[in-house]
N, CA and C atoms as an extended XYZ file, in Angstrom:
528
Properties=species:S:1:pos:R:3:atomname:S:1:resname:S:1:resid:I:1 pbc="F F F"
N       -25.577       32.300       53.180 N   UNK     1
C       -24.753       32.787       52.087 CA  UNK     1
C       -23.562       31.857       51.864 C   UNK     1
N       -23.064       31.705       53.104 N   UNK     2
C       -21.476       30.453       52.925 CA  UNK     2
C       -22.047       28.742       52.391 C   UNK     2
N       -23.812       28.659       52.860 N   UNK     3
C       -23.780       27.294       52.116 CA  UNK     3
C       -24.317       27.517       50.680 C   UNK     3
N       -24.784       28.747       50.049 N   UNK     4
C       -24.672       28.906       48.700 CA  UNK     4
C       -23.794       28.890       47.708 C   UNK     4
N       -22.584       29.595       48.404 N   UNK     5
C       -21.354       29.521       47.764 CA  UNK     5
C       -20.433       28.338       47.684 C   UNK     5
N       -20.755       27.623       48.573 N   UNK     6
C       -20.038       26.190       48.967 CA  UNK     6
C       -20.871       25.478       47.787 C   UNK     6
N       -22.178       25.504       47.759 N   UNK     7
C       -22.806       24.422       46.977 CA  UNK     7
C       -22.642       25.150       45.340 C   UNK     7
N       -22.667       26.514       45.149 N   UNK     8
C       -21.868       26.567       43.569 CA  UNK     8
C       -20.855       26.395       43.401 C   UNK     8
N       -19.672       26.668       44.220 N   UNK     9
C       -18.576       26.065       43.803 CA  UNK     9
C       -18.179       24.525       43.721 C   UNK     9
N       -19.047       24.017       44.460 N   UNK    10
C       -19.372       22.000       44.373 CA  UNK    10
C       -19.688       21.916       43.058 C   UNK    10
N       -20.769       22.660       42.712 N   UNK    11
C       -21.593       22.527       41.069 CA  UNK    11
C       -20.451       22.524       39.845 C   UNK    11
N       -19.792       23.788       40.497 N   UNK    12
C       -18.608       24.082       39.118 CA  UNK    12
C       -17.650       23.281       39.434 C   UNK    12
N       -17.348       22.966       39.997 N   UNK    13
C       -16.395       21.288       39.889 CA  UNK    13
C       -16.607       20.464       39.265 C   UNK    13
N       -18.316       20.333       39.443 N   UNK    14
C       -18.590       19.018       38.919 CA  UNK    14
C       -18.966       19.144       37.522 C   UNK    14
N       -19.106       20.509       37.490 N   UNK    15
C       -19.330       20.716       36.083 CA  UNK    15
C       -18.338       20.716       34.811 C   UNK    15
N       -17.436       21.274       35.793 N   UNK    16
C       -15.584       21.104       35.103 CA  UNK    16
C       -15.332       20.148       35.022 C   UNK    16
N       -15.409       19.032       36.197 N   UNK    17
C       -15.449       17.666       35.491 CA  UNK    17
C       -16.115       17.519       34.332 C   UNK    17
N       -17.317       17.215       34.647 N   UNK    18
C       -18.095       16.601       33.513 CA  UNK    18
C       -17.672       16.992       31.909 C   UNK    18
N       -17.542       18.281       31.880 N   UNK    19
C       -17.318       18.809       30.436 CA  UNK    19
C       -15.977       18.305       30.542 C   UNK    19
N       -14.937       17.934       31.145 N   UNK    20
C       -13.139       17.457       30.704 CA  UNK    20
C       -13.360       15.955       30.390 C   UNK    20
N       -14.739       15.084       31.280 N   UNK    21
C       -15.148       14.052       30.739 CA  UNK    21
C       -15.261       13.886       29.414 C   UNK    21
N       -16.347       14.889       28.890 N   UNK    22
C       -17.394       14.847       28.157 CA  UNK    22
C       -16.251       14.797       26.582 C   UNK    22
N       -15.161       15.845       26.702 N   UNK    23
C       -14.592       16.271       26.118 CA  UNK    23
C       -13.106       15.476       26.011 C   UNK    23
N       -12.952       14.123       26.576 N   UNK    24
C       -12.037       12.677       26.458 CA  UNK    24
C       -12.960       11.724       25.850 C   UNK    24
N       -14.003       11.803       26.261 N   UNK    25
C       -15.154       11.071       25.303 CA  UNK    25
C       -15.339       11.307       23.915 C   UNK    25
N       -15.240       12.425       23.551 N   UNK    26
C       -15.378       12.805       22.581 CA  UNK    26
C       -14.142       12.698       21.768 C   UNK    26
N       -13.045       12.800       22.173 N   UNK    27
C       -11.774       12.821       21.656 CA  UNK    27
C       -11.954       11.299       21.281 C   UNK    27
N       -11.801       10.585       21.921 N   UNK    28
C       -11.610        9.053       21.819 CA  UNK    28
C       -12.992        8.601       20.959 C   UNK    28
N       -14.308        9.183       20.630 N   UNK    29
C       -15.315        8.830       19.827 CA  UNK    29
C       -14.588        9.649       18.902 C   UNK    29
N       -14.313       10.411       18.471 N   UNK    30
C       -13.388       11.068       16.948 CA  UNK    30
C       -12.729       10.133       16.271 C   UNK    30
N       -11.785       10.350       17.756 N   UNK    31
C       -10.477        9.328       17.170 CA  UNK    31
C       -10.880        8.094       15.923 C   UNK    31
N       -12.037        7.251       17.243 N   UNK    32
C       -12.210        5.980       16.754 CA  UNK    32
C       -13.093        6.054       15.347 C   UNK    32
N       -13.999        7.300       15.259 N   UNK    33
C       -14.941        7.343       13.940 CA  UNK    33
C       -14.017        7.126       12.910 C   UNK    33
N       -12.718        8.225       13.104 N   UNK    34
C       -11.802        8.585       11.958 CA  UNK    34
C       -11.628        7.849       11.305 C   UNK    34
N       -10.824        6.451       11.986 N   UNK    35
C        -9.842        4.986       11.917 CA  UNK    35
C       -10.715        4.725       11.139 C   UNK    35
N       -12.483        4.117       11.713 N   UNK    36
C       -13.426        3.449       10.898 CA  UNK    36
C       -13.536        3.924        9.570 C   UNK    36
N       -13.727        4.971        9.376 N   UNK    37
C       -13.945        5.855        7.984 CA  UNK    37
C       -12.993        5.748        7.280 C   UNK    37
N       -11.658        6.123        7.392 N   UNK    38
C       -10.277        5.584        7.295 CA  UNK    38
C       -10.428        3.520        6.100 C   UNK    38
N       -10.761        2.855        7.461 N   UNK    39
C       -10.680        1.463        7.313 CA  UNK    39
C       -12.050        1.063        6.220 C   UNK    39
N       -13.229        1.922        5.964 N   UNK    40
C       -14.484        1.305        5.543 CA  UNK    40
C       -13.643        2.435        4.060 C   UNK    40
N       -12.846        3.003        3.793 N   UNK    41
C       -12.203        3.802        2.666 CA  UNK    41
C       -10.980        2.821        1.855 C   UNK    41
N       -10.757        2.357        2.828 N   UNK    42
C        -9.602        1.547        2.573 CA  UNK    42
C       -10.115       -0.012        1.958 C   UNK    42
N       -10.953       -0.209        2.804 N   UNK    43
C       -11.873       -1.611        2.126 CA  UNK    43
C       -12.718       -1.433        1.132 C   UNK    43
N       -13.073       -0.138        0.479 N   UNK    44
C       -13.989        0.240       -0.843 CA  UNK    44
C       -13.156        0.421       -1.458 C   UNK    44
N       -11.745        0.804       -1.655 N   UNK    45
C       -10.991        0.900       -2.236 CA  UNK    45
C       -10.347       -0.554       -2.983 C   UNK    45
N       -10.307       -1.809       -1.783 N   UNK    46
C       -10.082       -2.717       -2.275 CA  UNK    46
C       -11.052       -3.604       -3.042 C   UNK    46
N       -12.261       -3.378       -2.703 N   UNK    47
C       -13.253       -4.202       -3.773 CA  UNK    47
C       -13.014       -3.631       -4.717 C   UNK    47
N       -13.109       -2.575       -5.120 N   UNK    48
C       -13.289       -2.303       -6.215 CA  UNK    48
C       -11.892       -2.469       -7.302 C   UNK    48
N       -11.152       -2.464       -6.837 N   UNK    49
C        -9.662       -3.039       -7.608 CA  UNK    49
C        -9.873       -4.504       -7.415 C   UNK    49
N       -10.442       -5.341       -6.722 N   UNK    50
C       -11.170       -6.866       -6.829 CA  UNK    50
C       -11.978       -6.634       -8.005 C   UNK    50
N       -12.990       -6.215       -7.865 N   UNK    51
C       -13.760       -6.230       -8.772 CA  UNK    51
C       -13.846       -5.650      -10.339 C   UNK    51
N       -12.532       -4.859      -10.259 N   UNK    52
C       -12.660       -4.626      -11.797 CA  UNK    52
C       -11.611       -5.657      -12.239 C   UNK    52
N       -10.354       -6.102      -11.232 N   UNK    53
C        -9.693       -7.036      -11.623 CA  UNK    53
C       -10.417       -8.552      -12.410 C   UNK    53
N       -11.634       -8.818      -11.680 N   UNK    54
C       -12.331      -10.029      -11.659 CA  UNK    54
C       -13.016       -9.690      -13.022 C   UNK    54
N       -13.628       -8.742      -12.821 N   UNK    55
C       -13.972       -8.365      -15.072 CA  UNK    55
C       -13.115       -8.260      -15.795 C   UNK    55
N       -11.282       -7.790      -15.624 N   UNK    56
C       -10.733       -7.670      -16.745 CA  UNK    56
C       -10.208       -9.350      -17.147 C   UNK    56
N       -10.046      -10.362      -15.919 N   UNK    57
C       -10.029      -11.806      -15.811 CA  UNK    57
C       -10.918      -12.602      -16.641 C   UNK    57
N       -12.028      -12.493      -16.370 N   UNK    58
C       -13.180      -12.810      -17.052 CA  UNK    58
C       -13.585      -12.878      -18.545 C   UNK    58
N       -13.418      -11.208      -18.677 N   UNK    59
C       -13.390      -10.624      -20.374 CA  UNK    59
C       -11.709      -10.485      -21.215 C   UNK    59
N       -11.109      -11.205      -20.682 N   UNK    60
C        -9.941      -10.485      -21.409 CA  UNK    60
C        -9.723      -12.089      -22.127 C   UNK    60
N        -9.303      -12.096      -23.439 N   UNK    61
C        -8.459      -13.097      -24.429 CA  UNK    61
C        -7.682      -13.487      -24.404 C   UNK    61
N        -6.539      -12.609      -23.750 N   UNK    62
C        -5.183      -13.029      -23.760 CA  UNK    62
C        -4.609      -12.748      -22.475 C   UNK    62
N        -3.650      -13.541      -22.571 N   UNK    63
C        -2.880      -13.345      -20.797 CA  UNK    63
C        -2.658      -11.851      -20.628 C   UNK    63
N        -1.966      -11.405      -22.129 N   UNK    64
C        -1.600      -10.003      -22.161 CA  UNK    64
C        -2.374       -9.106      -21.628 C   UNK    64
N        -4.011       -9.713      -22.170 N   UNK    65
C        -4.929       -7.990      -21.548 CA  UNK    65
C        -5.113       -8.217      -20.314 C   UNK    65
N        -4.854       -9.282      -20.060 N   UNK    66
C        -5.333       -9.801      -18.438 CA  UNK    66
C        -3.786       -8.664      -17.252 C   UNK    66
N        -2.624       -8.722      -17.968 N   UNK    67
C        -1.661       -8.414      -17.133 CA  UNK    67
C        -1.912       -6.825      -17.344 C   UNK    67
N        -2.272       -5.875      -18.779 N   UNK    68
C        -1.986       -4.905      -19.112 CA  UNK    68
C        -3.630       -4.277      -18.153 C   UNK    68
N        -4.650       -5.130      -18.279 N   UNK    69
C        -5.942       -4.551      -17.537 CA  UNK    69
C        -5.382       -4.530      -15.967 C   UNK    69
N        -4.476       -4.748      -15.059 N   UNK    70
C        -4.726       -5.388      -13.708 CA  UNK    70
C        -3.775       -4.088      -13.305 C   UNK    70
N        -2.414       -3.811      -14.161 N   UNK    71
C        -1.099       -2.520      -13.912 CA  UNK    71
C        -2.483       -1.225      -14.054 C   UNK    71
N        -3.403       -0.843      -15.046 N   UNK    72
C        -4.134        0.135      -15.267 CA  UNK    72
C        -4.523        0.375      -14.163 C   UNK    72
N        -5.261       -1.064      -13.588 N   UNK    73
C        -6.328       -0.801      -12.711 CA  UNK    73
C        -5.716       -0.350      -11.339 C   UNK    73
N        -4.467       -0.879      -10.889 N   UNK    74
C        -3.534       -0.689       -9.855 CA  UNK    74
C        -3.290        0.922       -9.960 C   UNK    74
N        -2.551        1.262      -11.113 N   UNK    75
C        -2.770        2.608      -11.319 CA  UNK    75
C        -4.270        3.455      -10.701 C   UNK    75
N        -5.443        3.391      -11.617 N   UNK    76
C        -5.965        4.498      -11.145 CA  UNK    76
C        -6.778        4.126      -10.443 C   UNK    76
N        -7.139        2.606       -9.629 N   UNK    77
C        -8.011        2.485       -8.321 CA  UNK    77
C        -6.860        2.738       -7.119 C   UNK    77
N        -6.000        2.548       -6.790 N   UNK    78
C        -4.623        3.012       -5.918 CA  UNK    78
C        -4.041        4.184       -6.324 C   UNK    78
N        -4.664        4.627       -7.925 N   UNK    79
C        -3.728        5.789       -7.511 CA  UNK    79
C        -1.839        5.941       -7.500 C   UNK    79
N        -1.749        4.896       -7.864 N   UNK    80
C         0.095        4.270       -8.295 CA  UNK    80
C         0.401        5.407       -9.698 C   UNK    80
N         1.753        5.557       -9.396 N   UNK    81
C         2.348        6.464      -10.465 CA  UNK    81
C         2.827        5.507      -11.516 C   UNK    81
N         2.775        3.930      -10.684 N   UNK    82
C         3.995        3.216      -11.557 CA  UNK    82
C         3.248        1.418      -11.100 C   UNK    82
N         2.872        0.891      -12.272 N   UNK    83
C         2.662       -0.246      -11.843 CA  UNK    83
C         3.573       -1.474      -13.292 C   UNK    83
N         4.100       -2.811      -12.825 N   UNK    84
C         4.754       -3.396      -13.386 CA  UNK    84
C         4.043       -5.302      -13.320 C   UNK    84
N         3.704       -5.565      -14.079 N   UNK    85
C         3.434       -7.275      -14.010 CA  UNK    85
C         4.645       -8.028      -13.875 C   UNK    85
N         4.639       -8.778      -13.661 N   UNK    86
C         6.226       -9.611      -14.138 CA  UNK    86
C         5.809      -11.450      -13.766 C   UNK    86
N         6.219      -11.892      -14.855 N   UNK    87
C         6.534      -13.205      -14.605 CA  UNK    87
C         7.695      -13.874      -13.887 C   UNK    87
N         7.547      -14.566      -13.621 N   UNK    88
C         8.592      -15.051      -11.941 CA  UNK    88
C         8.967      -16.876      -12.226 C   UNK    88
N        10.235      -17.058      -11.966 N   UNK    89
C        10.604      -18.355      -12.381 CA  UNK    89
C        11.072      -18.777      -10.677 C   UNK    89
N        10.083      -18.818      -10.261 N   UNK    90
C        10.523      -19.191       -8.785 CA  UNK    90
C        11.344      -19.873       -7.930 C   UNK    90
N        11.880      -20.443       -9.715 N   UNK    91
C        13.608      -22.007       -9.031 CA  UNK    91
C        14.603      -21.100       -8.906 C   UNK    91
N        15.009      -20.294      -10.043 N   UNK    92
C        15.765      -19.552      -10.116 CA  UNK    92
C        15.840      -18.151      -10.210 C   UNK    92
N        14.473      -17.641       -9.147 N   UNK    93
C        14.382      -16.496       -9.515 CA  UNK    93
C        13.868      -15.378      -10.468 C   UNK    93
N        14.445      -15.815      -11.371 N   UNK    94
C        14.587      -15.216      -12.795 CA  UNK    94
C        12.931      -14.196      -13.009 C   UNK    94
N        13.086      -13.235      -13.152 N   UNK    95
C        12.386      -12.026      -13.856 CA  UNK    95
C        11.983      -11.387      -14.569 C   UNK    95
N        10.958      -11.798      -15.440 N   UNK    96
C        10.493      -11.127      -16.922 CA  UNK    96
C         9.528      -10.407      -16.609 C   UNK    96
N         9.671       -8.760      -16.724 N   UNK    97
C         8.697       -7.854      -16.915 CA  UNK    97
C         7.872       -8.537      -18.275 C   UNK    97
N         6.538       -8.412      -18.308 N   UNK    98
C         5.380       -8.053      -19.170 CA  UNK    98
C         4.781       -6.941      -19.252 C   UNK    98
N         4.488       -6.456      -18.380 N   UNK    99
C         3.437       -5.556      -18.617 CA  UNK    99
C         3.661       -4.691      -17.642 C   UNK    99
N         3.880       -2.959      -18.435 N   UNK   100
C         4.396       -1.656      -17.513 CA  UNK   100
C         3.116       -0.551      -18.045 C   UNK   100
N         3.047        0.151      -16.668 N   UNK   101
C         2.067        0.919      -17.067 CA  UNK   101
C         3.068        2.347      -15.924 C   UNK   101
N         2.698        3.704      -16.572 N   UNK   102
C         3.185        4.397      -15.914 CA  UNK   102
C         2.637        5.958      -16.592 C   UNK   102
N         2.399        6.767      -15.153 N   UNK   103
C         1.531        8.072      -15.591 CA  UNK   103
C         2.904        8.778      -16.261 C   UNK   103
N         4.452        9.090      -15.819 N   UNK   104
C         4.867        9.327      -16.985 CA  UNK   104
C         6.409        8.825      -17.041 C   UNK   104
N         7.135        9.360      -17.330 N   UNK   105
C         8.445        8.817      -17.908 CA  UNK   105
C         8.404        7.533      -17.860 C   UNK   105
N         7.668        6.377      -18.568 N   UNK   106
C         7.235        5.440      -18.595 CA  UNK   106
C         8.813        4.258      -18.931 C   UNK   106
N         9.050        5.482      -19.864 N   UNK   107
C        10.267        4.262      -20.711 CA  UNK   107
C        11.525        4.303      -19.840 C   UNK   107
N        11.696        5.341      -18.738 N   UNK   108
C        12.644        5.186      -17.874 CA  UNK   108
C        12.726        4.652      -16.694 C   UNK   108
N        11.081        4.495      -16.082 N   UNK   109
C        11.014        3.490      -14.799 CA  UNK   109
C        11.163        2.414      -15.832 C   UNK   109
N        10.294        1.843      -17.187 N   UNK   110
C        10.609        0.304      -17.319 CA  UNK   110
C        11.886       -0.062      -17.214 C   UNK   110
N        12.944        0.762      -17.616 N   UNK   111
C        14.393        0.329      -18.270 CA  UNK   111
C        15.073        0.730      -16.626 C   UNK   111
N        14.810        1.325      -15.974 N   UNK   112
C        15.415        1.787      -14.245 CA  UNK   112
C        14.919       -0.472      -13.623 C   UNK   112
N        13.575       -0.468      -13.986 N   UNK   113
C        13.372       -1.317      -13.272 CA  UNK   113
C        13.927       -2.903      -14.068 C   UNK   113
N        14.058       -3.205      -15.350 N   UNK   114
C        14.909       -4.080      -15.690 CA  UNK   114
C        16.290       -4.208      -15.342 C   UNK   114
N        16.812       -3.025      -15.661 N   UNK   115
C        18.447       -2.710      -14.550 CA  UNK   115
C        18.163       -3.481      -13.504 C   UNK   115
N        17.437       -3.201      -12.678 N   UNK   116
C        17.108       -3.383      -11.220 CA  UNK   116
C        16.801       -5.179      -10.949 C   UNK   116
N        16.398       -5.929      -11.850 N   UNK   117
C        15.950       -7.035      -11.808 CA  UNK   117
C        16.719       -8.180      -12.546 C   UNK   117
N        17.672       -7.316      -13.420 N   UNK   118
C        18.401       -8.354      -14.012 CA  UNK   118
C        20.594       -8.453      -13.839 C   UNK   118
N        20.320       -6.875      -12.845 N   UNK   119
C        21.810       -6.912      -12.735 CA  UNK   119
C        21.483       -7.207      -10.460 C   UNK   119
N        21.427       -8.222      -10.400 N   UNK   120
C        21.024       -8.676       -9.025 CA  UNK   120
C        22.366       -8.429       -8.461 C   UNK   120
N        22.672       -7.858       -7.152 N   UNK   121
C        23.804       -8.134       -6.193 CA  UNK   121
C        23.727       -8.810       -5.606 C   UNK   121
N        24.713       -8.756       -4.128 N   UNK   122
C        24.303       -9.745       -3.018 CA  UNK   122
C        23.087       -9.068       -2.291 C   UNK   122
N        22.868       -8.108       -2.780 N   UNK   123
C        21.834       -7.414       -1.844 CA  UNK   123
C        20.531       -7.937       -2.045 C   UNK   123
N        20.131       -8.500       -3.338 N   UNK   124
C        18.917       -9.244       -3.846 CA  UNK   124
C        18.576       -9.917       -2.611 C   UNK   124
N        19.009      -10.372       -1.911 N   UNK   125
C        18.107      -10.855       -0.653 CA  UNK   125
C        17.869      -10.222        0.489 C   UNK   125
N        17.846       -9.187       -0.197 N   UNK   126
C        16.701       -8.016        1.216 CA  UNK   126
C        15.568       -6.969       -0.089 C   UNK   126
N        16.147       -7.444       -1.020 N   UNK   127
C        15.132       -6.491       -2.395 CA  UNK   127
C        13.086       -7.010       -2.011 C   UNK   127
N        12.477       -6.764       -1.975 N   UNK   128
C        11.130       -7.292       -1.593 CA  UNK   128
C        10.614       -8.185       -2.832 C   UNK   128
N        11.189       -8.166       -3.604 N   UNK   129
C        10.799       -8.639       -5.170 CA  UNK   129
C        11.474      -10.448       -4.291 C   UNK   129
N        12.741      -10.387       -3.846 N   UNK   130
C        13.269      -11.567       -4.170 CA  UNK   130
C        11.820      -12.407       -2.572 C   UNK   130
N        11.640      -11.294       -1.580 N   UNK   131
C        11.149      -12.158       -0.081 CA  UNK   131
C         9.867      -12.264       -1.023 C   UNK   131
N         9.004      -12.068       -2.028 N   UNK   132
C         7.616      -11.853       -2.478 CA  UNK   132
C         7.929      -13.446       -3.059 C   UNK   132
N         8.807      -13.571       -4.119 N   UNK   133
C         9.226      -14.910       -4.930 CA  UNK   133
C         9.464      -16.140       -3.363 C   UNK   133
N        10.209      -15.591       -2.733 N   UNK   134
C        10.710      -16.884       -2.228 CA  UNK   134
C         9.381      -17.037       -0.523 C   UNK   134
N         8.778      -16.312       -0.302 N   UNK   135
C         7.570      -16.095        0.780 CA  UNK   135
C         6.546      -16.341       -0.381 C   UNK   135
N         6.132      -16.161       -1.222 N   UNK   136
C         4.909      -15.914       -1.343 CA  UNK   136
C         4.338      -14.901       -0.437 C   UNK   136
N         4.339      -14.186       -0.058 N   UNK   137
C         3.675      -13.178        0.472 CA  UNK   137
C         3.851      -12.045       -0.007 C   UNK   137
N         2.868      -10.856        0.165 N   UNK   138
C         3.047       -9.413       -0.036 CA  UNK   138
C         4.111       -8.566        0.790 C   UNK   138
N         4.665       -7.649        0.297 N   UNK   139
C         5.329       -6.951        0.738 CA  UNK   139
C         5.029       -5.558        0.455 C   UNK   139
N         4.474       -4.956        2.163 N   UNK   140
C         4.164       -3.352        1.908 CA  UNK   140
C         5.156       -2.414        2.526 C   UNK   140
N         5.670       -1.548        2.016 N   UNK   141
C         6.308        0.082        2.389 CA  UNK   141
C         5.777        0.679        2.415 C   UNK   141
N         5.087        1.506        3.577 N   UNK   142
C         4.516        2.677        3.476 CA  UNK   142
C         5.587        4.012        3.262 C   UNK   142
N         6.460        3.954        3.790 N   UNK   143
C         7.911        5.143        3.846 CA  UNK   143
C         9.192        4.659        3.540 C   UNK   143
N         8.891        5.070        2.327 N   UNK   144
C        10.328        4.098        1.659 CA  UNK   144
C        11.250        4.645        2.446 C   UNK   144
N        11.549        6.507        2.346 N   UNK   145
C        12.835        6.865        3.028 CA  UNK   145
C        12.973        6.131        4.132 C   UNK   145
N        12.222        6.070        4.896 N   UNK   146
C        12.607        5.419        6.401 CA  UNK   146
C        12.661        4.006        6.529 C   UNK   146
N        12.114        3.151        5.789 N   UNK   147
C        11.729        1.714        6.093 CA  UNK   147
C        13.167        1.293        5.206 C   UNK   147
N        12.972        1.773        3.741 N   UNK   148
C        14.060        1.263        2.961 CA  UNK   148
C        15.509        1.973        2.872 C   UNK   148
N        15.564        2.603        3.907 N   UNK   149
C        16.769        3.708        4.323 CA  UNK   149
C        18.160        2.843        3.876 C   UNK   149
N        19.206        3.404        2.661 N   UNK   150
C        20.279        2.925        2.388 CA  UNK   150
C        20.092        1.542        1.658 C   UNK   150
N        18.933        1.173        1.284 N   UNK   151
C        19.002       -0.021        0.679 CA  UNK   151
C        18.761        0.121       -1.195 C   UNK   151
N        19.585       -0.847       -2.306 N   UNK   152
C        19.466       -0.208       -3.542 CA  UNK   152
C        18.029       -0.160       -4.082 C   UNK   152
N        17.230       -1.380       -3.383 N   UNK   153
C        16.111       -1.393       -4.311 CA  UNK   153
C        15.599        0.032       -3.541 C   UNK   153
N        15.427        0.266       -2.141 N   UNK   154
C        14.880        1.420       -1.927 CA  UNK   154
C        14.940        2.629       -2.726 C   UNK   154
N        16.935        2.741       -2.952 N   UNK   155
C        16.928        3.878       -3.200 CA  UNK   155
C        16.630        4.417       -4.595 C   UNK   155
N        16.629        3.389       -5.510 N   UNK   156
C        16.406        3.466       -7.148 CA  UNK   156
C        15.069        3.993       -6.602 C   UNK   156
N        14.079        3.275       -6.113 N   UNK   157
C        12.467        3.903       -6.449 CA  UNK   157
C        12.600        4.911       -5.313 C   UNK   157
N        13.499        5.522       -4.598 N   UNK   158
C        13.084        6.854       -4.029 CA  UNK   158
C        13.653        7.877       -5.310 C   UNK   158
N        14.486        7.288       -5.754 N   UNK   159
C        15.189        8.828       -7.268 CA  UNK   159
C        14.166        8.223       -8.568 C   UNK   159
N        13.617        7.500       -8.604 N   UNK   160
C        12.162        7.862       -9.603 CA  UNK   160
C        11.044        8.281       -8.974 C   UNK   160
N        10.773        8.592       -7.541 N   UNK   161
C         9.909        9.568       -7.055 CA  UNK   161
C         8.782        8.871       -6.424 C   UNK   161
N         9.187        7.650       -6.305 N   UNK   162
C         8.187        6.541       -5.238 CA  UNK   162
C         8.559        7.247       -3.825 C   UNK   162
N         7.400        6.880       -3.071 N   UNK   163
C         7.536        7.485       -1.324 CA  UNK   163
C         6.949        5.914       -0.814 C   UNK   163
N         6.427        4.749       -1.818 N   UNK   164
C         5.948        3.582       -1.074 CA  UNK   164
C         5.911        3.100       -1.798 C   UNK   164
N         5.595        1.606       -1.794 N   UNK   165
C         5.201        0.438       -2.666 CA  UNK   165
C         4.577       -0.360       -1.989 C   UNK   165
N         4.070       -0.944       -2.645 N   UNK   166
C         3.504       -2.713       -2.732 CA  UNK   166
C         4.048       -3.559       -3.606 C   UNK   166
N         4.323       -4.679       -3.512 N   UNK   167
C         4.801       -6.294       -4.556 CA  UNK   167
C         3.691       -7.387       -3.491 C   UNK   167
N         3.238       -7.365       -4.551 N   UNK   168
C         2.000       -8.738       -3.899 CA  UNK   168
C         2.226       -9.570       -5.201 C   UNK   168
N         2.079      -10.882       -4.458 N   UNK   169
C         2.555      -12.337       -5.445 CA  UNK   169
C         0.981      -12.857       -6.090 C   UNK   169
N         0.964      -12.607       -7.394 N   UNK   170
C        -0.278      -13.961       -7.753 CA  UNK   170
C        -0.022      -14.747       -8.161 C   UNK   170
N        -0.387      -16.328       -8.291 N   UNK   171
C        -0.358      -17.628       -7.967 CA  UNK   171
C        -1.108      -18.059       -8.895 C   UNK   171
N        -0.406      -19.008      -10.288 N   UNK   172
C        -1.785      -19.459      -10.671 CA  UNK   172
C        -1.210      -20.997      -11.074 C   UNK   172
N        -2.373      -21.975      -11.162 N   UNK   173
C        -1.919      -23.110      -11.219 CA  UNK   173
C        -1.095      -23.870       -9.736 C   UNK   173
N        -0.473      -24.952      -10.130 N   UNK   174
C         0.417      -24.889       -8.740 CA  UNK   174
C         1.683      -24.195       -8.617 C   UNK   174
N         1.954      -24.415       -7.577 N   UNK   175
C         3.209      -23.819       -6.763 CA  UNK   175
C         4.838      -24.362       -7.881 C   UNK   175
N         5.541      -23.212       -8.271 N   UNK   176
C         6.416      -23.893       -9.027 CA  UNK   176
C         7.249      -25.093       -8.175 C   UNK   176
């Protein structure tokens, strides 16, 4: 009787193991499916804003439909409340909106964001517009409150109702 009980209670140990195994395994196979699904969402998301970009490039006449097709597409393949083109004079900076697209108060982000681009402080060199011009590189916010905490460009697009952005640089021809 005492080596029956000895050898089920061995069993349920090992069985308690196994299932606290079974059940970190599983946590960590979740986890990792999630991320993937997550990342293979995130990369269908980007072809396809590639790819309609690359048809409105293709088919469009004028620079214009080319800038006004690319803010649309930013809009409703991302999902953006607020997208802006702008031409860029990279010696001096300098900033010409073209092309605004916006789901609504349209005429008050354009005119919030010309304010914003043409009355520059000293602060313009932490604005992501000026590190995008002078890096060439993209610049992402996922949490404006927190990332752009106390800063003006932050705080203008947190009181028009941004929670993030992107400014990614395109390049055409050579380098000014």
């Amino acid at each position: 009787m005492l080596k029956w009980l000895l050898t089920t209670l061995i069993a349920l140990v090992v069985l308690t193991f196994s299932l606290q195994l079974f059940k970190l395994i599983y946590v960590r196979f979740s986890r990792k499916l999630e991320s993937l699904v997550k990342q293979e969402q995130h990369s269908a998301k980007l072809y396809e804003f590639l790819s309609k970009t690359n048809d409105v490039v293709i088919h469009a006449t004028t620079p214009e439909e080319v800038f006004t097709g690319i803010g649309h597409i930013a809009m409703t393949t991302c999902h953006s409340p607020f997208a802006v083109i702008t031409l860029v004079n990279a010696k001096d900076e300098s900033v010409c909106p073209v092309s605004f697209a916006a789901r609504s108060n349209a005429d008050v982000l354009e005119q919030r964001f010309r304010d914003h681009v043409t009355n520059k402080t000293a602060e313009w060199v932490n604005d992501p517009l000026h590190h995008v011009i002078r890096d060439r590189t993209a610049f992402v916010c996922n949490d404006l409150a927190a990332e752009g905490k106390g800063k003006r460009w932050s705080n203008w697009m947190l009181e028009c109702g941004f929670r993030s952005c992107i400014v990614a640089p395109v390049m055409c021809g050579t380098p000014c």
